[in-house]
PyMOL Python script that loads the backbone (N, CA, C, O; Angstrom):
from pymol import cmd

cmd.read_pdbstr("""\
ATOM      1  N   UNK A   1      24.312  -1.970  -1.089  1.00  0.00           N
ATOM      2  CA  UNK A   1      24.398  -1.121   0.076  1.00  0.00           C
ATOM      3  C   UNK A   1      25.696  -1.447   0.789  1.00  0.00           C
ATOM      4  O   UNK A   1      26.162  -2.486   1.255  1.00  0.00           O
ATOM      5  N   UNK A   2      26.050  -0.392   0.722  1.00  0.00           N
ATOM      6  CA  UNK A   2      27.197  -0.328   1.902  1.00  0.00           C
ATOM      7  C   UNK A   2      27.585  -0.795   3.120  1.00  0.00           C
ATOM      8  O   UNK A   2      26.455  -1.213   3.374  1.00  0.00           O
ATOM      9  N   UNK A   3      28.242  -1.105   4.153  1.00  0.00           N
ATOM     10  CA  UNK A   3      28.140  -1.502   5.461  1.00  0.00           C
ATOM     11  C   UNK A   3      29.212  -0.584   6.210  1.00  0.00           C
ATOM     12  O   UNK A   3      29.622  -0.990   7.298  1.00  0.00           O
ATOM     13  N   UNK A   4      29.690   0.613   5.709  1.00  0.00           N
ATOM     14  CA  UNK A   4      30.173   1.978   6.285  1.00  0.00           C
ATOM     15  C   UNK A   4      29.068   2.483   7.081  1.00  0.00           C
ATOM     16  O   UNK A   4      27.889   2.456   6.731  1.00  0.00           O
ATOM     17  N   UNK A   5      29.494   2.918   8.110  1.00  0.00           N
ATOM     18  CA  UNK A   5      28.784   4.087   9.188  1.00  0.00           C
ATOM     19  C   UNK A   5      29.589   5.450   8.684  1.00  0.00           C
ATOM     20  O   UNK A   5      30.757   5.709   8.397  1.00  0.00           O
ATOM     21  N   UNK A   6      28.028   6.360   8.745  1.00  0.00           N
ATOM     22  CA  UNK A   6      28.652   7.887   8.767  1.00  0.00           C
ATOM     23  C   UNK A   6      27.751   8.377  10.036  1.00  0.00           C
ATOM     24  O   UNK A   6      26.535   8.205  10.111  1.00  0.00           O
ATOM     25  N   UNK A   7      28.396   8.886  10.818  1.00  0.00           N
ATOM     26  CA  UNK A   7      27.543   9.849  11.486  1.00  0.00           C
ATOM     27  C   UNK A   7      26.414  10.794  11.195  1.00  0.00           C
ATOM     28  O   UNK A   7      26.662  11.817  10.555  1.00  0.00           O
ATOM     29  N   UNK A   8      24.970  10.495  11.687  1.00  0.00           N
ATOM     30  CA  UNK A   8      23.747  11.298  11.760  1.00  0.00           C
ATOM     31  C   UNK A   8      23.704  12.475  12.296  1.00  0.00           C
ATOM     32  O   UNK A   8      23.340  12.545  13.470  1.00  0.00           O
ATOM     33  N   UNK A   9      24.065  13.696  11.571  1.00  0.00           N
ATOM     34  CA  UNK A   9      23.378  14.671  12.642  1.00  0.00           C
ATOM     35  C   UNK A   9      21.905  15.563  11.636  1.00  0.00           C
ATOM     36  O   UNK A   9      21.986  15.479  10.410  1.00  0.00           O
ATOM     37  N   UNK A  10      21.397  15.886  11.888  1.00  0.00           N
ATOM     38  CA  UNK A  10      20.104  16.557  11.287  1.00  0.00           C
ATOM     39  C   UNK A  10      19.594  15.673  10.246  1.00  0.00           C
ATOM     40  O   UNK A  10      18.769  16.244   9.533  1.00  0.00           O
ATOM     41  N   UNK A  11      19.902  14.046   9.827  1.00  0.00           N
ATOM     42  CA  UNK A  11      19.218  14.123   8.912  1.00  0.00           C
ATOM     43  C   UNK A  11      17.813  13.573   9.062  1.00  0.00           C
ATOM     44  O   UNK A  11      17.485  12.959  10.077  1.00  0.00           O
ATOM     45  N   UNK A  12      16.980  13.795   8.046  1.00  0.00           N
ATOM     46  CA  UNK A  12      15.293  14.214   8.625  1.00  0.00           C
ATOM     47  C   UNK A  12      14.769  12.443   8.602  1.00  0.00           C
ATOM     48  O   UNK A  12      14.020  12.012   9.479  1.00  0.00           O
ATOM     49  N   UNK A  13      15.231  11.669   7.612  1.00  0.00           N
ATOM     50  CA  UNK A  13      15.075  10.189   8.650  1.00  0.00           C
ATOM     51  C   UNK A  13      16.258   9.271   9.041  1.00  0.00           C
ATOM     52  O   UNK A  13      15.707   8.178   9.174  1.00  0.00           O
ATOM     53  N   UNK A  14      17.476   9.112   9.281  1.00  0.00           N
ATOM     54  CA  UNK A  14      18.105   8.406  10.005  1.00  0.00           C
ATOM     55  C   UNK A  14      18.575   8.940  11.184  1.00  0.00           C
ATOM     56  O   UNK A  14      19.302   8.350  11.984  1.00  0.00           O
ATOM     57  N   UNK A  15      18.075  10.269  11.303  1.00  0.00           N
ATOM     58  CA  UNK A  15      18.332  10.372  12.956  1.00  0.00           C
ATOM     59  C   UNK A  15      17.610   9.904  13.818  1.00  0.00           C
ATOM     60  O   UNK A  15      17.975   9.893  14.993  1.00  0.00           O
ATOM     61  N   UNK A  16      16.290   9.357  13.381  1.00  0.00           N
ATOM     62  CA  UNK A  16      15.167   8.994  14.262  1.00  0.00           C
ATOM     63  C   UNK A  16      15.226   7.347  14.269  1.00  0.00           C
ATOM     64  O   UNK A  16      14.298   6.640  14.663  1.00  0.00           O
ATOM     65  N   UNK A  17      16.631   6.809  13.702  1.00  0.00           N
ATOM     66  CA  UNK A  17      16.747   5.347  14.325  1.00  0.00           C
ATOM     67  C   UNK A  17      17.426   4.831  15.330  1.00  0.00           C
ATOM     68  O   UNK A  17      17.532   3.625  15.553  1.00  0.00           O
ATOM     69  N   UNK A  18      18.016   5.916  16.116  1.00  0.00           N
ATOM     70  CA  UNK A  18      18.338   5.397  17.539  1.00  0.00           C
ATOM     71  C   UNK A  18      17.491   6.067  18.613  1.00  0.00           C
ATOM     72  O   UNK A  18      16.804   7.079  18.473  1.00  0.00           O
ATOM     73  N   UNK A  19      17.675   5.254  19.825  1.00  0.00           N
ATOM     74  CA  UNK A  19      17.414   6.091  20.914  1.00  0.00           C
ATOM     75  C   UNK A  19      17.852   7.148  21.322  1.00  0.00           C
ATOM     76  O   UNK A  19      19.078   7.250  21.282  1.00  0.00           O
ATOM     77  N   UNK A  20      17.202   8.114  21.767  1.00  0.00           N
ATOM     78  CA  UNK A  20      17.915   9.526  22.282  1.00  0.00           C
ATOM     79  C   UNK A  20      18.821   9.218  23.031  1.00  0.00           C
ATOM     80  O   UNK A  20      18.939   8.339  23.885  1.00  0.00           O
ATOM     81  N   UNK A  21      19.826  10.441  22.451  1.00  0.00           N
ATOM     82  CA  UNK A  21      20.966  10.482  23.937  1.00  0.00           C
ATOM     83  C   UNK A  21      22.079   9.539  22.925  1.00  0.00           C
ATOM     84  O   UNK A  21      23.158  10.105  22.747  1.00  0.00           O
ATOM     85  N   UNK A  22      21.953   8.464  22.397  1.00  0.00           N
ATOM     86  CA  UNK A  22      22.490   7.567  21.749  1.00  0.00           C
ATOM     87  C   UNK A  22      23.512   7.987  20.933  1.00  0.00           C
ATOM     88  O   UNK A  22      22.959   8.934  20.375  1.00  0.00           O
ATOM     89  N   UNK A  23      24.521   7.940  20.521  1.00  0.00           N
ATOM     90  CA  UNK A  23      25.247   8.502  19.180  1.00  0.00           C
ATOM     91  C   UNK A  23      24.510   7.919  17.445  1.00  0.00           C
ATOM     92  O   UNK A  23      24.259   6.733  17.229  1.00  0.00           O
ATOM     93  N   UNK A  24      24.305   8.920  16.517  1.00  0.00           N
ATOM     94  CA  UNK A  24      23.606   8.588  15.573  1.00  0.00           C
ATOM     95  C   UNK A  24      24.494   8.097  14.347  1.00  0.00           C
ATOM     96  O   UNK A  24      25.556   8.664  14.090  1.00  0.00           O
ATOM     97  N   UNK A  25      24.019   7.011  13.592  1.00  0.00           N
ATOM     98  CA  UNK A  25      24.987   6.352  12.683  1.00  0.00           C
ATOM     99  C   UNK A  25      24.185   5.846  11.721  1.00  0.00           C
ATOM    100  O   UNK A  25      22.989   5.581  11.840  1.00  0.00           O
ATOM    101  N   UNK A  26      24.808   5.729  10.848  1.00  0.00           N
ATOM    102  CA  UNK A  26      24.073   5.334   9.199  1.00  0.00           C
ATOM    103  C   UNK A  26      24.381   4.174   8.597  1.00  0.00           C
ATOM    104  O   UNK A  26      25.047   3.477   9.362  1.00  0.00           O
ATOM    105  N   UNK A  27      24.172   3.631   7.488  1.00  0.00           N
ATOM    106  CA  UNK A  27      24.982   2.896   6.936  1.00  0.00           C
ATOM    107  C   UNK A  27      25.396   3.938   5.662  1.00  0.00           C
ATOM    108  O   UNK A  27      24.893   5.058   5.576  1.00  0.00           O
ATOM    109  N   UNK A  28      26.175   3.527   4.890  1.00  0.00           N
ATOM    110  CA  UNK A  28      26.311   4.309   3.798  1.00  0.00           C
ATOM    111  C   UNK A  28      25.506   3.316   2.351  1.00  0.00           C
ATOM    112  O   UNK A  28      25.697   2.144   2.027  1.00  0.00           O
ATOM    113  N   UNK A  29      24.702   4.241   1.815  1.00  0.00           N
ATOM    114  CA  UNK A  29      23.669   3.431   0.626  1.00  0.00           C
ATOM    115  C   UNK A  29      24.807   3.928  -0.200  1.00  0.00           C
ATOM    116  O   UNK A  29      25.519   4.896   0.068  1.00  0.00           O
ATOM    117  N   UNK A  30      24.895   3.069  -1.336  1.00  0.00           N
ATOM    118  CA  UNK A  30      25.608   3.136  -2.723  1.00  0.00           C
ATOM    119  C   UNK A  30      24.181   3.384  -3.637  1.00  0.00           C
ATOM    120  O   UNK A  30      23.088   2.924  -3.308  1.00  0.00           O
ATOM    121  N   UNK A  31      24.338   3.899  -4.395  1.00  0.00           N
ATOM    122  CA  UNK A  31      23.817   3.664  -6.161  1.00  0.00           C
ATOM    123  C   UNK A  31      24.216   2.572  -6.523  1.00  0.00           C
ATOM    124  O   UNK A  31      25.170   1.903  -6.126  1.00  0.00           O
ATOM    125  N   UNK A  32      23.212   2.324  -7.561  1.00  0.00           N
ATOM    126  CA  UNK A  32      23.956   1.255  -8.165  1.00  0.00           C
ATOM    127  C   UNK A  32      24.861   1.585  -9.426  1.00  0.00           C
ATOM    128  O   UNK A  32      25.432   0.649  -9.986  1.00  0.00           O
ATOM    129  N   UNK A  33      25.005   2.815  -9.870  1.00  0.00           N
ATOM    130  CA  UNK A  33      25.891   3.357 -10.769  1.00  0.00           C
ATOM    131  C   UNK A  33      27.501   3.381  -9.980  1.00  0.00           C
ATOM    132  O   UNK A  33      28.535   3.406 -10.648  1.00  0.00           O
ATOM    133  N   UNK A  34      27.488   3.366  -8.450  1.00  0.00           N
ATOM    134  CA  UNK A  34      28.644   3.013  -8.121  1.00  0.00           C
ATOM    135  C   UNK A  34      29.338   1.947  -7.250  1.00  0.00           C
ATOM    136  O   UNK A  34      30.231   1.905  -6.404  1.00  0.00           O
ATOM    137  N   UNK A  35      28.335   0.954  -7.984  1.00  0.00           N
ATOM    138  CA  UNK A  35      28.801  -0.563  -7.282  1.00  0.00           C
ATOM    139  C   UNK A  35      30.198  -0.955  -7.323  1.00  0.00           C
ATOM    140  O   UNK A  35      30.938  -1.454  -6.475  1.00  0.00           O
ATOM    141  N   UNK A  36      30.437  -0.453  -9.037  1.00  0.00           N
ATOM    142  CA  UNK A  36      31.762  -1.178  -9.971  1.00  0.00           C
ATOM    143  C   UNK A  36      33.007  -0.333  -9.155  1.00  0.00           C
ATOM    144  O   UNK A  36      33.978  -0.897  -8.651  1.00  0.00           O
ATOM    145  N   UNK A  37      32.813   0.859  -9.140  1.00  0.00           N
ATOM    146  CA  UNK A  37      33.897   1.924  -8.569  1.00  0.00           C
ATOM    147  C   UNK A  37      33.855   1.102  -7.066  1.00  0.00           C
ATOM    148  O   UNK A  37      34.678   0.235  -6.772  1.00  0.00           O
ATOM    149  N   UNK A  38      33.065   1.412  -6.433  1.00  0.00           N
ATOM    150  CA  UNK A  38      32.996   0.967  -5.031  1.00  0.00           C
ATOM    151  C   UNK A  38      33.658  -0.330  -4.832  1.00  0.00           C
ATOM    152  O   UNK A  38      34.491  -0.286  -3.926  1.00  0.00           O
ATOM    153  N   UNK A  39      33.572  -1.136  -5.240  1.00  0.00           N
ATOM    154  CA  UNK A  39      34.306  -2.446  -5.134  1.00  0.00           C
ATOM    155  C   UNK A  39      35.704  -2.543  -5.980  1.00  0.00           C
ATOM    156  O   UNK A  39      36.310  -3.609  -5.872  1.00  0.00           O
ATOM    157  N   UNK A  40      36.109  -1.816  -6.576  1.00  0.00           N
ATOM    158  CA  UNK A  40      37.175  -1.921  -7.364  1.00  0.00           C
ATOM    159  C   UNK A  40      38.532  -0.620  -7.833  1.00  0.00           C
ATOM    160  O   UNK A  40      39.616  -0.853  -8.368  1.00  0.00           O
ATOM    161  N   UNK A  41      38.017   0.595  -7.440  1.00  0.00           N
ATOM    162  CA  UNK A  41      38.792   1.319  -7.168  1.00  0.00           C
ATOM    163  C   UNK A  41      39.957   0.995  -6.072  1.00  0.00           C
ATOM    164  O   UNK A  41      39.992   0.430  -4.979  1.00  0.00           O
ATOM    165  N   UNK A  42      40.847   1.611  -6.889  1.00  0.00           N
ATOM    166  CA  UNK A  42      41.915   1.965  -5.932  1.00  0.00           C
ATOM    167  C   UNK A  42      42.501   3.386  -5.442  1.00  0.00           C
ATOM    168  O   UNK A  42      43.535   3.570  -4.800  1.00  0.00           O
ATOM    169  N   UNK A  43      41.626   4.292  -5.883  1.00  0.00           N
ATOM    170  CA  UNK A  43      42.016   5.701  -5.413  1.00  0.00           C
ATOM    171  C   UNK A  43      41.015   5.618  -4.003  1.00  0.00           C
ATOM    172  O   UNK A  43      39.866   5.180  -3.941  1.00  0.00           O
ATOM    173  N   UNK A  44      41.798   6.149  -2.980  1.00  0.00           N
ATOM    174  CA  UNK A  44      41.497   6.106  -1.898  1.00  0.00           C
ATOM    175  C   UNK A  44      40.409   7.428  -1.765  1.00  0.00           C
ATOM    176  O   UNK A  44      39.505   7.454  -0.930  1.00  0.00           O
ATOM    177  N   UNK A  45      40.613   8.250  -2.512  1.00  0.00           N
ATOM    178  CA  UNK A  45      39.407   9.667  -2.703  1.00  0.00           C
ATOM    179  C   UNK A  45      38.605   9.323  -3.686  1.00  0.00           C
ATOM    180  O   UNK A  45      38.423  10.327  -4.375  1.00  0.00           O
ATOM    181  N   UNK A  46      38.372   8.956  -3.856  1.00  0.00           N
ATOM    182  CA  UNK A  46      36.988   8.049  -4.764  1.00  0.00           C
ATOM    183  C   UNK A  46      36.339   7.676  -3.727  1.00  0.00           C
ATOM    184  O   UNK A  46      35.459   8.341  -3.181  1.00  0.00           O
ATOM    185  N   UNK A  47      36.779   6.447  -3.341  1.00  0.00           N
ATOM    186  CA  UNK A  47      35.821   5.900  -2.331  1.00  0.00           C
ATOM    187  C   UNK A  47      35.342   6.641  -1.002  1.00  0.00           C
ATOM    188  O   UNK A  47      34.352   6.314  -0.347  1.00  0.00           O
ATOM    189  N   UNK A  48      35.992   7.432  -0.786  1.00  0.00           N
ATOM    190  CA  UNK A  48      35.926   8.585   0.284  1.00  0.00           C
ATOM    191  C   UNK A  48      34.801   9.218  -0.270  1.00  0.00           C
ATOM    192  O   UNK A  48      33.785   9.427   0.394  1.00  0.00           O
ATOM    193  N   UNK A  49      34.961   9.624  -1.789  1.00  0.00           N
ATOM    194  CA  UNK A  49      33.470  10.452  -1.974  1.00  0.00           C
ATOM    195  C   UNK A  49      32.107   9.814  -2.159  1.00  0.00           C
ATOM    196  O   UNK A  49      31.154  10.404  -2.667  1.00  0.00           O
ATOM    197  N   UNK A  50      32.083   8.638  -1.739  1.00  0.00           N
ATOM    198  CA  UNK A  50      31.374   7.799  -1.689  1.00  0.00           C
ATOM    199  C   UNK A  50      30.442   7.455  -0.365  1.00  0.00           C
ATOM    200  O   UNK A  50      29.392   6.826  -0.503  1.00  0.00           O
ATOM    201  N   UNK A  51      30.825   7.838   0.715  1.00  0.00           N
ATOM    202  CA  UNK A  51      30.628   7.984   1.631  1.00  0.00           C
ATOM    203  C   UNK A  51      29.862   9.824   2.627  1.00  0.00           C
ATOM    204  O   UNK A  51      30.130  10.679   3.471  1.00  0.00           O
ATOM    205  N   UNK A  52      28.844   9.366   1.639  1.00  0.00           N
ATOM    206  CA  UNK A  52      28.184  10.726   2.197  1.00  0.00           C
ATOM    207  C   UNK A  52      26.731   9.732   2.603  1.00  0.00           C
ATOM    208  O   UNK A  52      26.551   8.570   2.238  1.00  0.00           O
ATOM    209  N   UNK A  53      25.709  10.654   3.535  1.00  0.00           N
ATOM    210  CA  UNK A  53      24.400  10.177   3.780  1.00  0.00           C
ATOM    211  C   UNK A  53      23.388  10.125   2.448  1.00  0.00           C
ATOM    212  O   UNK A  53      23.374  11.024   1.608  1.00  0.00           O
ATOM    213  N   UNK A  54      22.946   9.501   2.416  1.00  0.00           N
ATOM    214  CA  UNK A  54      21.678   9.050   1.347  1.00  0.00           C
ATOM    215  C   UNK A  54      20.683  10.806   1.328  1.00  0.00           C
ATOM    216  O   UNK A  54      20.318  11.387   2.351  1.00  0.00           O
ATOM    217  N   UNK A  55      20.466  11.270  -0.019  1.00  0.00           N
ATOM    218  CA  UNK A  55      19.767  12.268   0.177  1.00  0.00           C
ATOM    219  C   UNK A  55      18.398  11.582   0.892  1.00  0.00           C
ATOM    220  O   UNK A  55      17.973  10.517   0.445  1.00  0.00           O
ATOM    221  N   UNK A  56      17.525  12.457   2.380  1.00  0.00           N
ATOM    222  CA  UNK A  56      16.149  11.566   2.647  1.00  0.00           C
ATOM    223  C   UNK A  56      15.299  11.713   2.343  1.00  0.00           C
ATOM    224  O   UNK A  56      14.352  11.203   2.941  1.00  0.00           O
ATOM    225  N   UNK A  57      15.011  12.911   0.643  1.00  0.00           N
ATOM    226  CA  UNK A  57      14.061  13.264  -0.363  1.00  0.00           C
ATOM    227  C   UNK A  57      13.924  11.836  -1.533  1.00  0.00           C
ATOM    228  O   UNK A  57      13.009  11.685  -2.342  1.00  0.00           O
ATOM    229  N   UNK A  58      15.205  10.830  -1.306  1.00  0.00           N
ATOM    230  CA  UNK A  58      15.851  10.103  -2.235  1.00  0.00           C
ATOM    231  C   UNK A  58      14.770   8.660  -1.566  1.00  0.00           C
ATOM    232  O   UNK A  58      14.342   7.731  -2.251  1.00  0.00           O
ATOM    233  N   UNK A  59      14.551   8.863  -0.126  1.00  0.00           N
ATOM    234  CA  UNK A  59      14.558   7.568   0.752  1.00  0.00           C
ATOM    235  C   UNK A  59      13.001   7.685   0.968  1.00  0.00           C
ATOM    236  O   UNK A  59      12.438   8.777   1.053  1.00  0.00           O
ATOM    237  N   UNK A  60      12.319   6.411   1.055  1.00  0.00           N
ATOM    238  CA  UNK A  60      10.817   6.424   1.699  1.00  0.00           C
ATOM    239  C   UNK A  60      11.707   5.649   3.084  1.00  0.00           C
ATOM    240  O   UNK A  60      12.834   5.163   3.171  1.00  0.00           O
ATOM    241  N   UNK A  61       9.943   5.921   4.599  1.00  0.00           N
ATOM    242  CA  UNK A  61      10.266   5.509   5.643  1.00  0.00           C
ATOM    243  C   UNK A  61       8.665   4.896   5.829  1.00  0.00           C
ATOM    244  O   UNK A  61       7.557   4.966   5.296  1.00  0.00           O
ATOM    245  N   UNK A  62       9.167   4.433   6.648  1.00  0.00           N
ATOM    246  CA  UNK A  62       7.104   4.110   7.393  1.00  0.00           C
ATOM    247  C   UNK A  62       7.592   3.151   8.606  1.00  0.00           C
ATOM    248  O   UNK A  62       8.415   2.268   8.849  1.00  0.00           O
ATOM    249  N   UNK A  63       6.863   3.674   9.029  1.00  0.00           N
ATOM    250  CA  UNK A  63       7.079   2.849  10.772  1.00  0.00           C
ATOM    251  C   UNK A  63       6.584   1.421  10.679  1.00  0.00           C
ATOM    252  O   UNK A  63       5.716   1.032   9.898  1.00  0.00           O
ATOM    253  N   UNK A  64       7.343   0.562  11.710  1.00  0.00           N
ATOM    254  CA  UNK A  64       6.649  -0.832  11.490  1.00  0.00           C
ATOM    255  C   UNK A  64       6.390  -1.258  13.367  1.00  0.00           C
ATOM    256  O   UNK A  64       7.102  -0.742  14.228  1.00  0.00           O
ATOM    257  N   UNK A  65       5.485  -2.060  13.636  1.00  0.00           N
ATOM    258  CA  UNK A  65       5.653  -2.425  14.572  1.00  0.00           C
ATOM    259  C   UNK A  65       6.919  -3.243  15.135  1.00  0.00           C
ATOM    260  O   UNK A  65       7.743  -3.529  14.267  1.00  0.00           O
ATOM    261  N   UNK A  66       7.177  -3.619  16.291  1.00  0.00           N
ATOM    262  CA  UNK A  66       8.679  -4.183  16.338  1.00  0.00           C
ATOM    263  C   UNK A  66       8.054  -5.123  17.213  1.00  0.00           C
ATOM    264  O   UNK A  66       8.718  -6.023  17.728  1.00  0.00           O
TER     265      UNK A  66
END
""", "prot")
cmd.dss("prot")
cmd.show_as("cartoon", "prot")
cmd.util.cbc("prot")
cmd.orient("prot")
């Protein structure tokens, strides 16, 4: 996993991890098909396309107490 922020807008679960009003932010998830690229490229548009939100059909959620 990544430690890039992309901005949240509509997506159906990482918008619901900040407080309202808040600005919404992600981390960016990798695959693991693009660990090797991700760490070792040097085309600067590679890694750029790398940086999109996690599909959230892709992601489970479940609430936890805090």
């Amino acid at each position: 996993m990544g430690d890039t922020t992309n901005v949240v807008v509509g997506h159906p679960i990482m918008q619901h991890m900040h407080r309202l009003g808040d600005e919404k932010r992600s981390v960016v998830i990798l695959r693991p098909a693009d660990y090797d690229e991700w760490l070792h490229t040097k085309k600067i548009e590679a890694a750029q396309a790398m940086l999109q939100l996690y599909a959230a059909d892709a992601m489970v959620a479940d609430s936890a107490p805090m």
